[in-house]
N, C-alpha and C positions, 0 to 999 in steps of 0.2 A: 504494500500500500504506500501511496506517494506520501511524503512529509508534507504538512500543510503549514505555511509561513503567516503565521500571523501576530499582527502588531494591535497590541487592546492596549489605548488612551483613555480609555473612560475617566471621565468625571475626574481630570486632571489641571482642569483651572487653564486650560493653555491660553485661552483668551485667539490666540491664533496659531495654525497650523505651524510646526516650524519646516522648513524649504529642505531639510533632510529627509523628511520620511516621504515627499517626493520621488527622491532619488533611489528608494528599498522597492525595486521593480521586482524583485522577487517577489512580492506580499501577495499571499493567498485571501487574506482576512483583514479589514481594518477596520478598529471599532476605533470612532472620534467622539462618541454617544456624549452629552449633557459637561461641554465645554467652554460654553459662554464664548460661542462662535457667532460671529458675524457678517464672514466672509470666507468663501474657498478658492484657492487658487487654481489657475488653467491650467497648475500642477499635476492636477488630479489624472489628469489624461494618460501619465506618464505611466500609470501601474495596469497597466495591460493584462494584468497575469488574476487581476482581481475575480472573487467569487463573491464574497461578502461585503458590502461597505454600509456601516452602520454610521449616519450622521445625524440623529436623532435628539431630542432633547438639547437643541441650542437654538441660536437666534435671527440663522441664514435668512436673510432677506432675497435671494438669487441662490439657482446652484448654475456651473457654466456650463456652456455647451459642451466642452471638452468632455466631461462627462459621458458622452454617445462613444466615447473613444474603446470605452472597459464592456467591449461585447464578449467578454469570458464570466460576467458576472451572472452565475446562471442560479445562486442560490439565495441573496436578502438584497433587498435595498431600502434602509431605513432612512426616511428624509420627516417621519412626522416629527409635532409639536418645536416647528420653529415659525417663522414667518412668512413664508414663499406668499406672494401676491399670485407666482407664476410658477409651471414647470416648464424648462426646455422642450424643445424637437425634437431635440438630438435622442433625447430616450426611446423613441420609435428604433433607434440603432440595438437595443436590448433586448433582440432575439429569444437570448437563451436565459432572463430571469423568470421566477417561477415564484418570488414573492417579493411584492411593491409594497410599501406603508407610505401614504404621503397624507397619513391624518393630523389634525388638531394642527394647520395650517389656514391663513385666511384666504382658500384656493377660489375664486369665483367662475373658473374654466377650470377643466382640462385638455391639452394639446391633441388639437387630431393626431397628431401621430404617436399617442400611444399605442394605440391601434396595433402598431408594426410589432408592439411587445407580445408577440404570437406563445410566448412560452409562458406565461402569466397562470399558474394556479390560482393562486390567492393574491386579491386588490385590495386593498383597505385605505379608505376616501372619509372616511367619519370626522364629523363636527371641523366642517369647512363651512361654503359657503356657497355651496354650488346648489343652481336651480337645476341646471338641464348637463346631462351627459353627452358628449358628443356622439355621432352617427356611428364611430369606427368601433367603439365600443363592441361591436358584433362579431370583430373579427377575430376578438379574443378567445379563438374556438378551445383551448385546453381550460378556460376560465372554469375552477369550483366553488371558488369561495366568493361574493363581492360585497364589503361593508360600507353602508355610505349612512349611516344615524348620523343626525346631528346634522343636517344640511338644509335646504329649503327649493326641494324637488319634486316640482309638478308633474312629472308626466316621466316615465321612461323611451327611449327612440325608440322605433317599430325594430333596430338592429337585434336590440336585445333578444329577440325569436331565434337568434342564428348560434344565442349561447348555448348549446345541447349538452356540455359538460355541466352544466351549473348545479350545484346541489344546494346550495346556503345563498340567501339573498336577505338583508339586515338594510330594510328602509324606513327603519324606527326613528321616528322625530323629524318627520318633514311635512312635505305641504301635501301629498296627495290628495285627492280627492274622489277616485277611485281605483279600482287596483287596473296598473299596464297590462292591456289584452294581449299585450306580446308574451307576457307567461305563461300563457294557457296552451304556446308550441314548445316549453322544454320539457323534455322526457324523463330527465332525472330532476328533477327541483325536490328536495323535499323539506326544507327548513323555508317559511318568508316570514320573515320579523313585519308587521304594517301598525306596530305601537303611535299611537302618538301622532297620527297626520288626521286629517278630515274624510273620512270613510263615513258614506250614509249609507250605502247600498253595497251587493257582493255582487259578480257573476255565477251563472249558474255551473258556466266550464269550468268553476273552482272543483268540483263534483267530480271531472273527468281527466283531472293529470295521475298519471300514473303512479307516479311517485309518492307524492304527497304527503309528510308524516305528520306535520306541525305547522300550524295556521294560529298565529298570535294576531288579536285585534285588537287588543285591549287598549282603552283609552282611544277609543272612534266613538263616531254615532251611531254603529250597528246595532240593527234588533235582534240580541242574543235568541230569541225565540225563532229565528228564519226557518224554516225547513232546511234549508242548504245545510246549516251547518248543523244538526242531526245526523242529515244523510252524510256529511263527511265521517261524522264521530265512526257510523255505522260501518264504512269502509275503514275503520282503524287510524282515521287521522286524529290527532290532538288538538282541538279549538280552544284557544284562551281568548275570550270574552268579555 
């Protein structure tokens, strides 16, 4: 089994990256996590050989493009709870990650070309700022996980239909107002969190997704009394109400 190179900064006061660990192009792993960072340098591009990079817990207002540079990182990329307004482009260049964290940021987009992050397991987008998801979102076909609580999200793209990996969908604490008919085409769904948004009414095609295990509504204006959600209990899904 190959040696894995990694360099853990955590929670080390640095205030700023120093220009040597730059230059450690070996580095399989690099945690910079809760630094009281405010800035990353075009440095970053340099470590090509990256799997993990954990920037998490500081105060990046920007991460750079050079970033798109580390298409070896096929295993975390931690950017939540700092202050991105924005994510780069260049992340569409991250083929081979399979887990993105870019919550507890004040994100009001996300970049079409996430899209291109074709190897995306699990997205985690919670308590931003985002109304609407972009289009490309669909093409995230290996997608199983996607958390986005805490946002202020009307409506999901018709893409979403094209997510057929999906098991786990968490759109607790936003704006809906009914559930996205595009759910009603994925075949494995069986977790949707819909806490906490404006739900008056359900579909009846809630009845007919295969999967199904768990349906939380709690905190809408649904009539716990529906038929619908009997007839789900009845197929063995779990309704919280």
């Amino acid at each position: 089994m190959a040696v894995r190179h990694t360099l853990n900064l955590w929670r080390q006061e640095l205030g700023e990256v120093p220009d040597s660990v730059w230059r450690q192009t070996e580095l399989d792993v690099l945690i910079l996590a809760d630094n009281g960072l405010t800035a990353l340098s075009s440095g970053i591009g340099q470590l090509q050989r990256l799997k993990t990079l954990d920037l998490g817990h500081n105060a990046l207002t920007s991460v750079p493009e050079e970033i798109g540079k580390l298409t070896e990182l096929s295993d975390c990329l931690y950017l939540h709870e700092n202050q991105l307004s924005r994510l780069p482009d260049s992340l569409g260049n991250l083929t081979r990650l399979r887990y993105l964290n870019v919550g507890e940021n004040p994100l009001t987009t996300l970049p079409g070309a996430i899209g291109g992050m074709s190897g995306l397991i699990e997205f985690r987008a919670q308590h931003n700022r985002l109304t609407v998801l972009p289009d490309t979102i669909g093409q995230l076909r290996s997608l199983r996980e996607l958390w986005l609580r805490g946002n202020a999200i009307e409506h999901l793209p018709s893409s979403t239909a094209k997510l057929h990996e999906l098991r786990h969908l968490d759109l607790r604490e936003n704006s809906l107002t009914e559930v996205p008919e595009s759910l009603a085409s994925l075949p494995r769904l069986r977790q949707i969190d819909l806490r906490s948004n404006s739900l008056g009414s359900l579909p009846d095609w809630l009845a007919l997704m295969p999967s199904l295990e768990k349906l939380d509504l709690r905190w809408n204006k649904v009539d716990p009394s529906l038929p619908l959600l009997s007839k789900l209990e009845r197929q063995g899904c779990i309704v919280l109400t």
